[in-house]
C-alpha positions in Angstrom: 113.2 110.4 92.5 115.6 107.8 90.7 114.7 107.1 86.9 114.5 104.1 84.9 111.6 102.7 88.1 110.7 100.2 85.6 106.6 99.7 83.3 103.8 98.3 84.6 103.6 95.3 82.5 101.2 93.6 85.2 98.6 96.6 85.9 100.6 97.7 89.3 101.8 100.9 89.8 104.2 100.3 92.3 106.1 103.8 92.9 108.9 103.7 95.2 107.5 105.2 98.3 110.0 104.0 101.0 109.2 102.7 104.3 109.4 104.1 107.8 111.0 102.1 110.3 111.7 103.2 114.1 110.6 106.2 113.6 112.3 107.4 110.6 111.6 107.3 106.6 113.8 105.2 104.1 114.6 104.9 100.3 111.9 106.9 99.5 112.1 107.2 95.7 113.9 103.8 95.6 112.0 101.1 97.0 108.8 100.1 97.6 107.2 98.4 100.6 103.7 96.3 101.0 101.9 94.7 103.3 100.6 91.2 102.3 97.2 89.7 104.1 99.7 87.0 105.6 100.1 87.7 109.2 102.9 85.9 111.3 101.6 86.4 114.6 100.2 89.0 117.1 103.6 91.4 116.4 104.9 90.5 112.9 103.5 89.7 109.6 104.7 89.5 105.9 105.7 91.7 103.6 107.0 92.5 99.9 109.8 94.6 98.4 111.4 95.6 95.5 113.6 98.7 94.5 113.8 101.0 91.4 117.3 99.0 90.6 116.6 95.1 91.1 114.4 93.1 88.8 113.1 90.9 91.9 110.6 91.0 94.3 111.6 90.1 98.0 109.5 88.8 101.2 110.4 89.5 104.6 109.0 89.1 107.8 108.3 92.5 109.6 107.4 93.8 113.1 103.9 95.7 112.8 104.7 98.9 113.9 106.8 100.0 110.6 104.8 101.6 108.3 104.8 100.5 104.5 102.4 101.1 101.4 98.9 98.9 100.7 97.3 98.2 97.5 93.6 98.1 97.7 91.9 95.6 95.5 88.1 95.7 94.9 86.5 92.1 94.9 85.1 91.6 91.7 81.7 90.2 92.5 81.6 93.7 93.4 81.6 94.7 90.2 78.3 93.3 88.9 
């Protein structure tokens, strides 16, 4: 794992836990990769980035079958 993977200023733990795309796992330890509820179509949809290194977050548009992270939020009428 790289150091210096940033705080969490914002209440998101985002680790760097890589992606896998055709069939084989990147930059784990050095970037991270979500799913966003956007969907493009039946075979793409959106997605976020960001690495241990950059102080950005980046979108791209990705086929469904790679495999990144989620982050589950609970709904907070749930909460009463």
């Amino acid at each position: 794992m790289v150091s210096g993977n940033g705080t969490d200023d914002f209440g998101f733990a985002a680790l760097p836990g890589g992606s896998r795309w055709s069939g084989s796992f990147y930059n784990i330890g050095y970037s991270g990769y979500w799913w966003s509820a956007a969907e493009g179509d039946a075979s793409r949809a959106w997605g976020r980035s960001m690495y241990y290194n950059y102080d950005n977050v980046d979108r791209y548009y990705f086929d469904k079958t790679d495999l990144f992270s989620l982050r589950c939020l609970q709904d907070s009428a749930d909460l009463r």
